[in-house]
C-alpha positions as CSV (number, residue, x, y, z in Angstrom):
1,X,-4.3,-13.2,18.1
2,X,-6.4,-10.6,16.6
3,X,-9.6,-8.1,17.4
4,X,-12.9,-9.6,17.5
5,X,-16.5,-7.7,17.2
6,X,-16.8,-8.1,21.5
7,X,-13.3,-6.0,21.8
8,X,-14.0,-3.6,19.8
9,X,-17.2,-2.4,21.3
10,X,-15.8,-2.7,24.6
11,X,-13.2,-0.6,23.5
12,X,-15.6,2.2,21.8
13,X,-17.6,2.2,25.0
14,X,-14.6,2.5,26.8
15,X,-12.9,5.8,25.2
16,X,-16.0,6.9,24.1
17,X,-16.6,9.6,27.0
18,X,-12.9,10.8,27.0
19,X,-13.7,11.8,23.1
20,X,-11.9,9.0,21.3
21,X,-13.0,7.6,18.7
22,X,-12.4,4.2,17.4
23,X,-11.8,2.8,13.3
24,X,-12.0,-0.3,12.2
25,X,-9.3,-1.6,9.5
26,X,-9.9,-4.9,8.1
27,X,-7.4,-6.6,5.5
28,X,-7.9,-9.7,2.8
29,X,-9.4,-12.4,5.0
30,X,-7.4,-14.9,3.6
31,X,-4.6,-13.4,5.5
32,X,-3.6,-15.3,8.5
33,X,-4.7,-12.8,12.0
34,X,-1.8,-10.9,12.9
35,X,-1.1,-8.0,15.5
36,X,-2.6,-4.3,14.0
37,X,1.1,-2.8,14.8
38,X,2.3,-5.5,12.0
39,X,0.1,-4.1,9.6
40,X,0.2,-0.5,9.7
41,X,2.2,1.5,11.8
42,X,1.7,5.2,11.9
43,X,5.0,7.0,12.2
44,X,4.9,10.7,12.4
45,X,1.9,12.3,13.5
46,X,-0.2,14.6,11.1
47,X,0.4,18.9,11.7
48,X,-0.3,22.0,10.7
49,X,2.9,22.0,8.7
50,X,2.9,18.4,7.3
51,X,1.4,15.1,6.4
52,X,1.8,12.2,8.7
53,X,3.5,9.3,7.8
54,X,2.2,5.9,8.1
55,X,3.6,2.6,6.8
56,X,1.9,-0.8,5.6
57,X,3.5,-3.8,4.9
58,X,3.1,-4.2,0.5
59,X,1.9,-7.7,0.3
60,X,-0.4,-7.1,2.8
61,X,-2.7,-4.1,2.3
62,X,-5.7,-3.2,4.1
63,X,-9.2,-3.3,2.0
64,X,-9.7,-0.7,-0.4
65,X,-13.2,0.7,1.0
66,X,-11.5,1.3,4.2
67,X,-8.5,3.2,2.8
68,X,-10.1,5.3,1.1
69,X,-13.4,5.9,4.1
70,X,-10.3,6.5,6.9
71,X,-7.2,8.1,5.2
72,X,-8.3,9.5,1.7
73,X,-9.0,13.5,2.5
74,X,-7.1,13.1,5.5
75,X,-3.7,14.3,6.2
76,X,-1.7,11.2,5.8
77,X,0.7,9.6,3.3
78,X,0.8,5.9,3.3
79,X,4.4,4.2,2.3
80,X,5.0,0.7,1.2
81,X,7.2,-0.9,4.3
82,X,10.6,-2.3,3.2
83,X,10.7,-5.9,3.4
84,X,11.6,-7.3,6.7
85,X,15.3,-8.7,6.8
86,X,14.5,-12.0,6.8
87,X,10.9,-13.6,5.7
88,X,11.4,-16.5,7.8
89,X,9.8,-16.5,11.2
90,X,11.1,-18.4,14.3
91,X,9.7,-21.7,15.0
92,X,6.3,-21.6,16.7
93,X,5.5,-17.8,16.2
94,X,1.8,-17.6,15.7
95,X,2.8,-14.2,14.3
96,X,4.5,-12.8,10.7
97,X,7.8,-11.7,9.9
98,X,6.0,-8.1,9.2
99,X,7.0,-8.2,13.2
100,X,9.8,-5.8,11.6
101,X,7.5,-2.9,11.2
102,X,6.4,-3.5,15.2
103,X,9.2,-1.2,16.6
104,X,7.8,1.7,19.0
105,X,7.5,5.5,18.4
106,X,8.7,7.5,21.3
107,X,8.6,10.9,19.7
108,X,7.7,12.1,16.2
109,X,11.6,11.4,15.5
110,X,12.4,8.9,17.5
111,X,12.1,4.9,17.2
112,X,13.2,2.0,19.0
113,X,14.1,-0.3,16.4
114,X,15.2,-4.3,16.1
115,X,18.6,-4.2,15.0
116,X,18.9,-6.2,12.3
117,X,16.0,-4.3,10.2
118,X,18.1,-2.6,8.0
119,X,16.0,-1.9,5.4
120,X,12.9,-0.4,7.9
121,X,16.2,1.8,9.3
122,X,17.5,3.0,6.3
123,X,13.7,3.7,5.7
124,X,13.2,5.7,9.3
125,X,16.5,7.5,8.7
126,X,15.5,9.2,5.4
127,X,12.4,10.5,6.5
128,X,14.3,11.9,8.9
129,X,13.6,9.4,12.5
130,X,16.6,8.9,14.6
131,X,16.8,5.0,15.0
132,X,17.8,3.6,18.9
133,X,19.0,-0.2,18.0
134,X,18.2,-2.5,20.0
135,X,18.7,-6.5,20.2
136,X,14.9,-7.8,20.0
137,X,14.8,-10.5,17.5
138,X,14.9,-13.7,19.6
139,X,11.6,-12.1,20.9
140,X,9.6,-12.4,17.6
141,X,9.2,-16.4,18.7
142,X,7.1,-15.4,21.2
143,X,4.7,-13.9,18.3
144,X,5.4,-10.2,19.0
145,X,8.1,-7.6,19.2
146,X,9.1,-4.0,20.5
147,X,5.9,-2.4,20.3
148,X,3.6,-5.2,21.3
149,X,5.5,-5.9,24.3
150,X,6.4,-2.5,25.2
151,X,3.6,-0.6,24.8
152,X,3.2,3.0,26.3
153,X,-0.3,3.3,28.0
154,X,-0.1,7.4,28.8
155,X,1.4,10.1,26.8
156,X,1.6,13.4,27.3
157,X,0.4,16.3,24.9
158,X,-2.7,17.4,23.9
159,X,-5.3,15.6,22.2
160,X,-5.6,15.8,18.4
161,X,-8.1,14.7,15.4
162,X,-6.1,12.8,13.5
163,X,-8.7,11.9,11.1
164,X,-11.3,15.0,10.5
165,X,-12.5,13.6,7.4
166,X,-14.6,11.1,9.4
167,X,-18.1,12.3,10.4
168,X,-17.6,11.2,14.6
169,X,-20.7,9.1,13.9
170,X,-18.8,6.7,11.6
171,X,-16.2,5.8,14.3
C-alpha cells in the first residue's frame, strides 16, 4: 500500500540514466500508508512565467524537514486541499477518503475529476483548470481512484527541472 526502501532504489537506478531524479516525501508515521497521489498532488507545472501549483491534503502534511529541503527556493506554491465531500470511506478500502485529491492531470488546465468533489472542483476551477466529470466513486472501495488506476506512463514534451534547488546528489 505504500513505498518501501527496496522500491525506491529500484526506482533511482531505474531513471537514473534517462536524468531523473528521484525525492523522497515522508509524512507523520502515525498516519496510516496511503497512495503518494492522495497526499500531494502537483497540479500545474512550474514556468518561466509562473509558480506551480501543488495541493496537500491539511490534516495530513508532509514533515517539515522535507518541505522545506524539496519545495522551499523552488518554484512552487503549496495549497491546503478542500476537504473531500464525504470523510467516510467505503467499506473495506485500505485507502483514505483524501482519494478525492487522486483525480488525473491531462494538461496544465485540464483534470479528470470524480464528480461528486465539489469542493476540489470549485477549487480547480478558480485557479483556472477546466474540470471533465466523471462517475468514479464506487471505485474508491477498491482503495484507489482516477489517477491510481489510470495512470499515463509516456507524455510528450520536453524534460524539465522541476526542482533546481536540489543539488542532483541529494535525489
Amino acid at each position: 500500500m505504500t513505498a518501501n526502501r527496496k522500491g525506491i532504489d529500484w526506482l533511482r537506478r531505474h531513471v537514473k540514466s534517462r536524468g531523473y531524479r528521484v525525492h523522497e516525501v515522508h509524512f507523520p508515521e502515525d498516519m496510516d500508508p496511503v497512495h503518494i497521489d492522495a497526499s500531494l498532488v502537483p497540479l500545474v507545472p512550474p514556468t518561466n512565467e509562473r509558480k506551480g501549483i501543488l495541493i496537500t491534503p491539511p490534516d495530513r502534511p508532509m514533515r517539515k524537514d522535507d518541505k522545506d529541503k524539496i519545495f522551499k527556493g523552488s518554484s512552487w506554491e503549496i495549497i491546503d486541499a478542500p476537504f473531500p465531500n464525504s470523510m467516510i470511506v467505503p467499506e473495506c478500502c485500505e485507502s483514505t477518503a483524501w482519494l478525492s485529491i487522486n483525480m488525473l492531470m491531462v494538461g496544465p488546465d485540464k483534470a479528470i475529476v470524480e464528480e461528486t468533489e465539489l469542493p476540489l472542483i470549485n477549487l480547480l476551477e478558480s485557479l483556472g483548470i477546466k474540470c471533465i466529470r466523471v462517475p468514479y466513486r464506487d471505485s474508491y472501495r477498491f482503495g484507489g481512484s482516477i489517477h491510481c488506476q489510470t495512470l499515463d506512463v509516456r507524455r510528450n514534451g520536453e524534460r524539465y527541472n522541476y526542482f533546481p534547488n536540489i543539488d542532483s546528489n541529494d535525489s
